[in-house]
N, C-alpha and C positions, 0 to 999 in steps of 0.2 A: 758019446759021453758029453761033447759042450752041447749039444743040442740039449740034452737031460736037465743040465747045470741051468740053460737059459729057460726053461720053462716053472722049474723050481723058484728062481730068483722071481719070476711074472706074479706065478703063486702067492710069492711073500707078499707083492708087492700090493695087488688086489687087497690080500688081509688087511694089512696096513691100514691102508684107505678105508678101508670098511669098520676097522678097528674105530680109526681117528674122529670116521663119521658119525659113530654112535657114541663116543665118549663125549662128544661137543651136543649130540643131540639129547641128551642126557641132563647136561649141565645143566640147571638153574639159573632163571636169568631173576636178579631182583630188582625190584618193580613197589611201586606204589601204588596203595590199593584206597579207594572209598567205598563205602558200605550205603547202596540205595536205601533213604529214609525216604521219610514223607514228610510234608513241612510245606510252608506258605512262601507265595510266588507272588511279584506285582510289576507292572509294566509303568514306567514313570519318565516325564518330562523333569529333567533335573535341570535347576537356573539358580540367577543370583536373585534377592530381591530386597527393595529397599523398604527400611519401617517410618510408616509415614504417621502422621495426626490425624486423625476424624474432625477436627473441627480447627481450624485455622486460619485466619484473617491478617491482612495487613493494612497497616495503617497509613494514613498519604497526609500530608499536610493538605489543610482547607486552606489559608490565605498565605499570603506573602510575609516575610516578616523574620526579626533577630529569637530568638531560644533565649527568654531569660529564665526558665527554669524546666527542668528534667527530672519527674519525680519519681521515675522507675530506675531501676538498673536491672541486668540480664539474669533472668531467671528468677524474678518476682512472680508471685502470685498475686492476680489485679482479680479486682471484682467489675464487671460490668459498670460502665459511670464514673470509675474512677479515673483522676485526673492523670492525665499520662506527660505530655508536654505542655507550657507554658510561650507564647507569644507576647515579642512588646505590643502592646495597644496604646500609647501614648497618643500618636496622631489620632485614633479613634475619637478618643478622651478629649480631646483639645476640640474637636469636630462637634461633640457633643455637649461641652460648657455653654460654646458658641451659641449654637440651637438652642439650649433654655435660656441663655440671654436673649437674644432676640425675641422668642418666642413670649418672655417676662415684659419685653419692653411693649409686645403689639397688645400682651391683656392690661397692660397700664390705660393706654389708649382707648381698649374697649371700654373699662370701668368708665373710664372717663366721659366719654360719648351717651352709654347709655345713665347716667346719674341723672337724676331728678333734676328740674330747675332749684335754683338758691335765691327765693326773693332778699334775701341779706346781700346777695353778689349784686345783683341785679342794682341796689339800690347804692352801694357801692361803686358800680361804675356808671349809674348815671350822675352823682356827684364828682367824681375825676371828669365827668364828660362837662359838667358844668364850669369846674375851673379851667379846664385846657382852652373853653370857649374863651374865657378871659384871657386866657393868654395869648389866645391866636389873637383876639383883639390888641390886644397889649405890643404884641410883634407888628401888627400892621401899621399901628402906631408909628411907630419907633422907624420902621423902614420910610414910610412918610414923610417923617421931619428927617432923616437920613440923604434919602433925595435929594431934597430942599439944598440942604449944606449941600452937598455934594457938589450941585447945580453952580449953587455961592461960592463954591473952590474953599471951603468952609470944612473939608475933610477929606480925607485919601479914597482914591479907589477901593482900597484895603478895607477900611471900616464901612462903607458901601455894602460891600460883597458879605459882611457879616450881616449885616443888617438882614438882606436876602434872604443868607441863609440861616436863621433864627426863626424867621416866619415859618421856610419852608420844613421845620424839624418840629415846629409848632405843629403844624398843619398834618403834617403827616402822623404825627401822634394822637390829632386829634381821631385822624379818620381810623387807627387803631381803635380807639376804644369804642365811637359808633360800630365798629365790625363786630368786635364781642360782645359788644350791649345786644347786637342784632342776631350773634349767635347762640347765646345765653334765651334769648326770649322765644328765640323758631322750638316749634315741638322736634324731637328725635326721628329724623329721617327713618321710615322702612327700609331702605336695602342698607342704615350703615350698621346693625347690629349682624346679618347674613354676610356681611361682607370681612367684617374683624372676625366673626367666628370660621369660616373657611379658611381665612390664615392661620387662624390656632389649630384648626386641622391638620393644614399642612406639617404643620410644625410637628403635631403629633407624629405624623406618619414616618417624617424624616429621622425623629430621634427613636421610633420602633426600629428601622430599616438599621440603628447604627447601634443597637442594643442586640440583634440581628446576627451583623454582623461582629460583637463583641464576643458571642461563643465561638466564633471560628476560630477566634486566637484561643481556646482554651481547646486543648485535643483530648477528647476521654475516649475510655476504653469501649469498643463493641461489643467484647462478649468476656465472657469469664476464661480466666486462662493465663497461663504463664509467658513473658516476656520471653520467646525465644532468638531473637534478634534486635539489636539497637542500633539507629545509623547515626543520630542526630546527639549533641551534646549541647550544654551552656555553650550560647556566642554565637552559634553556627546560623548560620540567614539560608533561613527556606524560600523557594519557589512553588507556586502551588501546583498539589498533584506530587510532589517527590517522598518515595519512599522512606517512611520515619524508624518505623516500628513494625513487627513481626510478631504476633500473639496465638499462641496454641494450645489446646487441650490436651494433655501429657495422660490422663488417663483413660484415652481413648484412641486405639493404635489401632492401625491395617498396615496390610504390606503389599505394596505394588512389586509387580514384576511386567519384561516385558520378552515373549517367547517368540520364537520364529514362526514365519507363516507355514510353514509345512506341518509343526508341531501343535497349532491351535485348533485345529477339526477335530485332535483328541479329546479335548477340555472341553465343558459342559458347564452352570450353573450348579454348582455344591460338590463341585468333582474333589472330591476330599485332597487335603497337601499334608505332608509331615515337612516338619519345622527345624533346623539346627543348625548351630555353631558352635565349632567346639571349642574356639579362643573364649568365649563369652559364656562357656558349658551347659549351652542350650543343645537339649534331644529329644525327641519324643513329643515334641507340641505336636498339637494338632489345631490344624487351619481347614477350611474350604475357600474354593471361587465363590466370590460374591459377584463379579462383572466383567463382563467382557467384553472391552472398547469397541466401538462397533468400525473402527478404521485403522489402519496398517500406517506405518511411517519408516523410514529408512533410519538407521543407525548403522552406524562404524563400528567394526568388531574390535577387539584386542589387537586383531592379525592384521588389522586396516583395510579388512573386506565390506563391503556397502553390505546390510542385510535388511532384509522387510521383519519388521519384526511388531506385534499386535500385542498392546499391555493390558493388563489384567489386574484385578484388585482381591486380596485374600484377607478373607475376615480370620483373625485369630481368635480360635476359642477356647484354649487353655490361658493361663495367665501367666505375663512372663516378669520379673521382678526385674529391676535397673537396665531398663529399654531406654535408649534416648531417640529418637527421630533422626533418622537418617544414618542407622544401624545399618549394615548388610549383613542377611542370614542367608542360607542356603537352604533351598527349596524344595523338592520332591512330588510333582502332581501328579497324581494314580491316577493314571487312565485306564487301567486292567487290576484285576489282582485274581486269585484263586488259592483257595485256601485245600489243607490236608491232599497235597498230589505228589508222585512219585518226582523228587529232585536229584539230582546229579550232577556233579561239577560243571563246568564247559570244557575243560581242558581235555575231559575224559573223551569228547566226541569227533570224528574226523568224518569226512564226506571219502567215498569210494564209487566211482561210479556214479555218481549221482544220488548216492543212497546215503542215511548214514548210519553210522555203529559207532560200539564202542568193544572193546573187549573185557571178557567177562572170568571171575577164575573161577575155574571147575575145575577143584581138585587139585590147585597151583597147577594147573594147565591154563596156558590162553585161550580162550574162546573164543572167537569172532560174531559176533550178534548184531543183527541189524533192529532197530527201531525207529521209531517215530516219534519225530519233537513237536511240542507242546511252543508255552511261552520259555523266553528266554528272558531272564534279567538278572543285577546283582553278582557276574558269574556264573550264576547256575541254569539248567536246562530242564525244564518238564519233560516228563516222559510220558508218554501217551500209551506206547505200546511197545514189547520186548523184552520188561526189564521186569522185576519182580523185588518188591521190598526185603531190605534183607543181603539183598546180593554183592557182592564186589564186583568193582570194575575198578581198571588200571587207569591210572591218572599220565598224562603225557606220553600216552604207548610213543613209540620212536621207531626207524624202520629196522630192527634188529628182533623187533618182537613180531614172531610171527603165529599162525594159528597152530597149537598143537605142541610148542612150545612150552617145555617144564619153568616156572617161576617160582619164585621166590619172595615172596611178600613183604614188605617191611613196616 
């Protein structure tokens, strides 16, 4: 009879078990599910990149010199030519009165040189030349009887010595006006008209050279374009060569980026970019590569890792309103895309074996299905082969879910 009892009790216990097994096998597990569509796929170098000018120059002071006027201020619109900074030129100024004096005083000289004889002069100074002769007479006189007394004790050394020198003021006057009578009457040398004119030359050249340099001290604009930086103010003393001014074309934008060297073998010449920021509620522009630098440079990351990294220049071809230069947008460079293909989550796919699947619901049953991936981007996963439009598959299968498996969808 306990033998009976213990094999009854086994009985139960078997049932149990087999009960417990198929009521849990039963159960419904719930599960999230996505439905394979079709829909567009693209493979993309994503970066940061800065909005630059098309056309920007900077301005340098030409000479040395104090700022006495500054006609711009930041974010004027300048026309090509127009007066931008102002230089003292005073010392120039004062360099250059000097020069047309001199220069006034050597054509006085020329006039003079080359002018006609004056028989009225002429006959002018040979009557002074006639009186002076009496006078010389007249002085030698006088020193003569001077002597005499002197000789006699009849007068001082003193009145002697005038005597002298009366004669010799005579005399030296006289030989004054023989010299001008003599140069009054000679014809006009040839070399002295070649020789005043080559100083009036020079003089010419000197006062171009400081007319010259009188536009240094006036700084104008090179190209047409807005004041996007200002260093210099009233008062301030420049050196030459030192950055003044900053001018740029605001209507004419590109955007440099720069990508890693592992990432650039992707990118091509017109490799299309999408465009956006959402602080600034830019989306949907569209850009391409216009260039691509033909040398690599090292840059520090964020992390402060050294990286090679090769910049690049994207033409923007939609138009973007209230851009300023030196914007950061965010980038997207398609290096792949494929349009109308079987997508799928990525979360939905797991490796097994080396293979991979996902599971599929047939019937809120799991299915276990292997397929073949395509591109990956954005999240989602091409399907190549396995899958079928249409279809569910479970989103974050978990090891709980296994093949065969009743579900519950949600």
């Amino acid at each position: 009879m306990k033998k009976k009892m213990i094999g009854i009790i086994g009985v139960l216990s078997v049932m149990v078990v087999i009960g417990f097994f198929m009521m849990n096998r039963n159960k419904a597990i719930e599960v999230t599910v996505a439905t394979v569509e079709k829909g567009n796929i693209s493979e993309y170098v994503e970066e940061l990149a800065t909005l630059m000018m098309e056309n920007q120059e900077s301005v340098y002071a030409p000479t040395a010199g104090k700022v006495t006027a500054v006609q711009v201020k930041l974010g004027d619109q300048v026309e090509k030519g127009d007066v931008l900074v102002r230089i003292d030129a005073q010392q120039l100024s004062e360099q250059k009165m000097l020069l047309e004096a001199q220069k006034a005083a050597i054509m006085a000289q020329y006039h003079e040189a080359i002018k006609p004889v004056n028989e009225k002069e002429i006959e002018k100074l040979e009557l002074l030349l006639t009186a002076q002769e009496r006078n010389v007479a007249e002085a030698q006189r006088k020193l003569e009887n001077s002597k005499k007394l002197y000789e006699a004790g009849a007068i001082s050394n003193e009145e002697y010595q005038s005597a002298v020198l009366l004669l010799d003021t005579e005399m030296n006057s006289l030989e004054k006006i023989k010299l001008d009578l003599e140069l009054i009457k000679e014809p006009i040398s040839p070399n002295i008209a070649p020789r005043y004119e080559a100083q009036l030359r020079q003089f010419d050249l000197q006062i171009q050279e400081l007319a010259r340099q009188a536009k240094d001290f006036v700084v104008y604009a090179p190209m047409r374009g807005t004041v996007m930086m200002k260093e210099v103010d009233v008062g301030s003393y420049l050196q030459p060569g030192a950055h003044i001014m900053e001018l740029g074309d605001k209507g004419q934008l590109y955007l440099e980026s720069d990508i890693l060297v592992g990432e650039i073998g992707k990118i091509e010449i017109e490799t299309p970019v999408e465009i956006t920021n959402k602080d600034l509620g830019i989306e949907g522009i569209k850009g391409s590569v216009r260039k691509i630098h033909p040398q690599a440079f090292s840059k520090i990351s964020d992390l402060g890792i050294e990286q090679k990294r090769v910049k690049i220049e994207i033409q923007v071809e939609d138009s973007i309103e209230n851009l300023r230069p030196g914007y950061d947008l965010d980038i997207k460079v398609i290096t792949d895309s494929k349009e109308n293909v079987l997508l799928i989550p990525e979360n939905a796919v797991f490796q097994k074996d080396r293979k991979t699947y996902v599971f599929v619901n047939e019937n809120n049953t799991a299915v276990l299905r292997e397929i073949q991936k395509g591109m990956e981007s954005q999240r989602l996963v091409e399907v190549i082969s396995g899958l079928q439009e249409g279809e569910e598959i479970i989103i974050s299968p978990d090891e709980k879910l296994k093949e065969g498996i009743s579900i519950q969808p949600l």
